[in-house]
Backbone as CSV, one residue per row, in Angstrom:
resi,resn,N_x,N_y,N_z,CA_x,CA_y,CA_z,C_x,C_y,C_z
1,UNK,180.270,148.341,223.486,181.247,149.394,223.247,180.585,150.593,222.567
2,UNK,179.525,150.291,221.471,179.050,151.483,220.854,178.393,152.225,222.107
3,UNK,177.260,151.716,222.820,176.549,152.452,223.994,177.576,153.061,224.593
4,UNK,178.868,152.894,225.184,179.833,153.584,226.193,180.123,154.634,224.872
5,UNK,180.821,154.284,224.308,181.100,155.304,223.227,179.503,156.344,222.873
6,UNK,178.843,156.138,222.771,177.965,156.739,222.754,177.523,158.008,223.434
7,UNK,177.937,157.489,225.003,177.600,157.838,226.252,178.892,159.020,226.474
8,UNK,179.811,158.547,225.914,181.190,159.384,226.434,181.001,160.734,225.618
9,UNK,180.796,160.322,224.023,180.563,161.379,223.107,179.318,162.328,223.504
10,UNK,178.208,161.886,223.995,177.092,162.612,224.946,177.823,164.081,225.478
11,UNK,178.666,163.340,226.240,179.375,164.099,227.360,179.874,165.091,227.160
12,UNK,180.699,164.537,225.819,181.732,165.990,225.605,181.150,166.768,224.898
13,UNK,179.969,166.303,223.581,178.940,167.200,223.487,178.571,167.946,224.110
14,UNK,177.810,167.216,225.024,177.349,168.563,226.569,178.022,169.664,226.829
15,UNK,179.247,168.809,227.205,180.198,170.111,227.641,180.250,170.954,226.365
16,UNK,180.501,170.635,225.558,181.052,172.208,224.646,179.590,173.006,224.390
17,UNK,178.678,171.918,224.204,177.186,173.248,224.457,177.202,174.300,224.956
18,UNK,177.958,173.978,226.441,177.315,174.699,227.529,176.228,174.851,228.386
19,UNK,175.936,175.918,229.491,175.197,175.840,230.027,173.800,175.465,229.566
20,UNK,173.184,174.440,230.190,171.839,174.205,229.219,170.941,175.159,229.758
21,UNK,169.987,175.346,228.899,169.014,176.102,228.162,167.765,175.981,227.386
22,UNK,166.659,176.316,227.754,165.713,175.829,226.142,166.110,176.863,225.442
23,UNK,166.822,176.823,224.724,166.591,178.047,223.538,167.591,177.560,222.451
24,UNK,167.394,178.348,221.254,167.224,177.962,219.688,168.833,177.914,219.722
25,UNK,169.627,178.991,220.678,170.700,179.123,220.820,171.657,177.962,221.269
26,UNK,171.127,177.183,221.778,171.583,176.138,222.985,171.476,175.013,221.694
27,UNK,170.611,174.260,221.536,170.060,173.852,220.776,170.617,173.566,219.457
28,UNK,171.472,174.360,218.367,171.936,174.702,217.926,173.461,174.476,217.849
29,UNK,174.186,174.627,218.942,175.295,174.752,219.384,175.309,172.750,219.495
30,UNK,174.306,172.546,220.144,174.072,171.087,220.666,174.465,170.184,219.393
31,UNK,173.485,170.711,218.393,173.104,169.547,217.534,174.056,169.557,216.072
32,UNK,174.941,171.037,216.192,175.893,170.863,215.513,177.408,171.216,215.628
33,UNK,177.901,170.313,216.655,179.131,169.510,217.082,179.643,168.013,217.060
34,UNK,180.737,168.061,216.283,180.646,166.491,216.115,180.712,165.409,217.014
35,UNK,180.955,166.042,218.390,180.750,165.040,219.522,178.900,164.023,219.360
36,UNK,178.257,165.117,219.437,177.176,164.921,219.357,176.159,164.223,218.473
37,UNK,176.823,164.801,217.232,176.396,164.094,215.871,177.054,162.542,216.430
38,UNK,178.291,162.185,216.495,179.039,160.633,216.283,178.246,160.073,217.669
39,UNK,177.839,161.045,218.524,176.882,160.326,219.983,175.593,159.385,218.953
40,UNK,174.977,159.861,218.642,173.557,159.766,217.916,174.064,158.409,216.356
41,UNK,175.723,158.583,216.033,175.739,157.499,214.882,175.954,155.868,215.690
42,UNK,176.521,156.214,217.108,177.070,154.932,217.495,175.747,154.365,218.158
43,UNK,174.652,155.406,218.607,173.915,154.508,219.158,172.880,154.340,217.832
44,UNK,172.755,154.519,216.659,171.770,154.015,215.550,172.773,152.357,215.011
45,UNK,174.256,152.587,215.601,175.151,151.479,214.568,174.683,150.310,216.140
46,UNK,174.754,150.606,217.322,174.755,149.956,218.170,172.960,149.117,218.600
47,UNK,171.906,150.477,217.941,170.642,149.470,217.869,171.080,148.346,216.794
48,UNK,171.299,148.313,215.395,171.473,147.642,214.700,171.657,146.469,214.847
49,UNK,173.110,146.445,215.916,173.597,145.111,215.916,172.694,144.740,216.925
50,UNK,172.295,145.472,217.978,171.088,144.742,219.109,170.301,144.324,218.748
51,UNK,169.340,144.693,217.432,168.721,143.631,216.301,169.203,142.546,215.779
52,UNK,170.445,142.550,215.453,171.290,141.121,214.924,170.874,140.088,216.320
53,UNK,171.545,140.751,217.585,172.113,139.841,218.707,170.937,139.242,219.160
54,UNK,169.659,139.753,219.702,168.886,139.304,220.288,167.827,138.534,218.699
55,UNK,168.284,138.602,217.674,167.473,137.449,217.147,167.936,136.285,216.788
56,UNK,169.351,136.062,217.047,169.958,135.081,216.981,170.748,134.456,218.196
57,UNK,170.366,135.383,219.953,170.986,134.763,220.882,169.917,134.968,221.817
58,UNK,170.013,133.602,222.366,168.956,133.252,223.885,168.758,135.071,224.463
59,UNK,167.698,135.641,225.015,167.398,137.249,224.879,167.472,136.626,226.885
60,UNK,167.458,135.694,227.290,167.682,135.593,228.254,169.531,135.702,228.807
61,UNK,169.917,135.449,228.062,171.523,135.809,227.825,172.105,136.701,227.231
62,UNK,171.610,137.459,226.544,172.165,138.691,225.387,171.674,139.709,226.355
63,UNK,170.693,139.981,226.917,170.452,141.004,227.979,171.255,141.462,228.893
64,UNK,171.393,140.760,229.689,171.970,140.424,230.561,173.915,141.324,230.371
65,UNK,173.568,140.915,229.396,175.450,141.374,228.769,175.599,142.813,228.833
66,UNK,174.283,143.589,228.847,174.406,144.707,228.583,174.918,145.749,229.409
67,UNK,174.641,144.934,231.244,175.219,145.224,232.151,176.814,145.562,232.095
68,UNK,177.440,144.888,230.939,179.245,145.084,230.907,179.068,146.937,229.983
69,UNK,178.091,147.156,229.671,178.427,148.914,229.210,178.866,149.770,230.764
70,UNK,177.929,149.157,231.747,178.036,150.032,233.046,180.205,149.309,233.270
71,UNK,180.529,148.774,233.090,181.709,148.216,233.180,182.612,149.313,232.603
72,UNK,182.214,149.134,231.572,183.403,149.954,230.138,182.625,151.330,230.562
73,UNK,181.937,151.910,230.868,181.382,153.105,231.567,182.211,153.850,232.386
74,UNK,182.733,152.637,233.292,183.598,152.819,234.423,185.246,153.788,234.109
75,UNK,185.273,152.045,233.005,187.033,152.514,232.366,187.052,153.804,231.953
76,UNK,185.768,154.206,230.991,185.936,155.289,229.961,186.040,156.938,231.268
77,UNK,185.355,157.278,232.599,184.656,157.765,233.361,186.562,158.105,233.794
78,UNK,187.596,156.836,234.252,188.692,156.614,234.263,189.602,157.658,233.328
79,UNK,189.318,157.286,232.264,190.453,157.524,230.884,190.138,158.691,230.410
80,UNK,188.662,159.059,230.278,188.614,160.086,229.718,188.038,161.496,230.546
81,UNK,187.480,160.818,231.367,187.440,162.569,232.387,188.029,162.301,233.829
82,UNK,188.790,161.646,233.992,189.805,161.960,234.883,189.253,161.664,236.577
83,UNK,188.351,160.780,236.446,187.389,160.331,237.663,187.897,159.265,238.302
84,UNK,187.768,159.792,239.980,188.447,158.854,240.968,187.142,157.992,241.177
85,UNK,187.214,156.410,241.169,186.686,155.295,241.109,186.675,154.734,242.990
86,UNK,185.780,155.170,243.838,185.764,154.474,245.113,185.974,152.497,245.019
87,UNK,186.306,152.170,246.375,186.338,151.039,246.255,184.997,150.029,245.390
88,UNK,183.851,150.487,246.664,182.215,150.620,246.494,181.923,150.026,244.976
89,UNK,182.317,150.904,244.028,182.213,151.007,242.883,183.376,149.325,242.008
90,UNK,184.609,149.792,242.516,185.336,148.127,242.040,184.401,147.159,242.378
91,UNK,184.268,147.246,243.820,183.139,145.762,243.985,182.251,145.405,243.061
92,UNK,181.521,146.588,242.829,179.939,146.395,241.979,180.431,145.454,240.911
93,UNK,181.629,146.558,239.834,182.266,145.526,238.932,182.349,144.701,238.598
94,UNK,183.188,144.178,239.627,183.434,142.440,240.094,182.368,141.845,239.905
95,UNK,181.149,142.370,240.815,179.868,141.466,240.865,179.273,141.168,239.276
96,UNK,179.400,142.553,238.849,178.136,142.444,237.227,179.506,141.599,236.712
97,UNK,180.687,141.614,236.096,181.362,140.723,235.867,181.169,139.213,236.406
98,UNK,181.399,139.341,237.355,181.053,137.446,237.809,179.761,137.285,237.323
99,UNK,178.818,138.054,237.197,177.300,137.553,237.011,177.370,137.129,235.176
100,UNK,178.444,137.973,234.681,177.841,137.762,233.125,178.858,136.640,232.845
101,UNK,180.094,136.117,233.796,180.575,135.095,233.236,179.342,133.569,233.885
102,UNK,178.691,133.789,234.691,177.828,132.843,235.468,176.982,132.519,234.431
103,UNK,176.197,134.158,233.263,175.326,133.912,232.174,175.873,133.185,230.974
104,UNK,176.971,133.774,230.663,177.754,133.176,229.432,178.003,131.902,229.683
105,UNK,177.698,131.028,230.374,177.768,129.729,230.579,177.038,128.667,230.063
């Protein structure tokens, strides 16, 4: 959840930047909006716990899980910017879903 959250806050960062740019101007605009800032806290809170998880769970199984961000990727892609989801795309779903209940086993 932190990585999707992460990923979403990216986004809307971006957008209020604006057009990108190298310059001091761009840059600036980027790095002080709070989309952007809370992008950069969820993925330092989200390494964290990926340190907890993979030293206390099979790394052959905790990996693997990570595939459910592209999942909640989906929902968020849904909910928060207003994106039509092809069939194509449900399938995939399904699949990385069936695969991580096959791992969690």
């Amino acid at each position: 959840m932190l990585l999707t959250g992460g990923q979403v806050l990216m986004k809307y960062g971006l957008m209020k930047a604006g057009a990108f740019s190298f310059t001091w101007q761009y840059f600036h605009r980027l790095f002080f909006n709070w989309q952007f800032i809370s992008c950069g806290l969820c993925y330092g809170a989200g390494s964290i716990l990926w340190m907890y998880i993979i030293k206390h769970f099979p790394f052959s199984m905790a990996y693997p899980m990570v595939s459910l961000s592209y999942v909640m990727g989906m929902f968020a892609a849904i909910i928060f910017f207003h994106e039509h989801v092809p069939v194509e795309r449900w399938l995939g779903v399904f699949l990385i879903l069936t695969g991580c209940v096959l791992i969690a086993k």
